[in-house]
N, C-alpha and C positions, 0 to 999 in steps of 0.2 A: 633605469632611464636609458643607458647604454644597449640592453635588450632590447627594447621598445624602437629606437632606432637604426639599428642592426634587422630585424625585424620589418621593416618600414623598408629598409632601402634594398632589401632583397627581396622584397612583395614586388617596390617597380621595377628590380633589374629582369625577374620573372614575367610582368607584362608585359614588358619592352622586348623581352626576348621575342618569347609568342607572337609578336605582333611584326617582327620583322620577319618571321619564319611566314607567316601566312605572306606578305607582302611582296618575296624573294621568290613561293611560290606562284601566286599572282603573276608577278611580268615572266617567268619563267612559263607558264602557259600562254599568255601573251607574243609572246617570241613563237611559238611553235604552232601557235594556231596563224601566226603571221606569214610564216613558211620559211622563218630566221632559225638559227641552231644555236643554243642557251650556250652550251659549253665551246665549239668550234668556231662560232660565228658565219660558216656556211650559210650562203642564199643560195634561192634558184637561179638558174644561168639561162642567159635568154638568148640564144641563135637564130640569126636571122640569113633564112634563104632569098640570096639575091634574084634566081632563074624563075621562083615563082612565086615572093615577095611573100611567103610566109614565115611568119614567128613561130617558131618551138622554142618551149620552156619545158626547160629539166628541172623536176622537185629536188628538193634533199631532202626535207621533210615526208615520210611515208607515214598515213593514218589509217589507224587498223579500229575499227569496235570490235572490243570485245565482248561485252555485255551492255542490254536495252531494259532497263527495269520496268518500261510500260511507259502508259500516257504521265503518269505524276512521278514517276522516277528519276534518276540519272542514270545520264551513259558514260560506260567505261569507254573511255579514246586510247590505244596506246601508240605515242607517237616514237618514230624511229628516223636516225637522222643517217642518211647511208654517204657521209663522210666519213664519222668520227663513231659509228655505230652506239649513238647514245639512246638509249628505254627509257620513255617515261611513260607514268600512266594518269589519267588526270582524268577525274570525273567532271562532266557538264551538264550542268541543267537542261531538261528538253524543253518545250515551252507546250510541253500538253499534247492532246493529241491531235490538234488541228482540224476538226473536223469541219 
């Protein structure tokens, strides 16, 4: 019985793990497709020229593809954040080929 239970509560400490690991990934690309930085917290900085009333924005976020699998695949993105120079790479769904 004590097996059985032991057994049982390490079945959901395993589910529950797995599932905050995808969820940590989840807002972790969230944040970066956002142009927010996961580890730093770096945003883009937005300067505004008074002389001739335009906005420049500096990314910190830089996205790179590295691989395009085709119209039913995913794309490799890898995102770099030129604060705190943190890599990640994160696959996204493409939504077909749009034709």
């Amino acid at each position: 019985m004590q097996t059985i239970i032991f057994l049982l509560l390490t079945f959901l400490i395993v589910i529950f793990s797995v599932l905050q690991y995808f969820k940590s990934k989840k807002t972790r690309e969230a944040k970066l497709n956002s142009g927010e930085c996961p580890d730093c917290g770096a945003k883009a900085k937005v300067f505004f020229d008074e002389t001739t009333n335009t906005k420049f924005k500096s990314e910190v976020i830089k996205s790179n593809l590295l691989k395009n699998h085709g119209c039913s695949g995913v794309s490799e993105i890898e995102f770099k954040c030129q604060a705190c120079g943190l890599k990640e790479v994160h696959q996204v769904s493409s939504a077909g080929c749009n034709l």
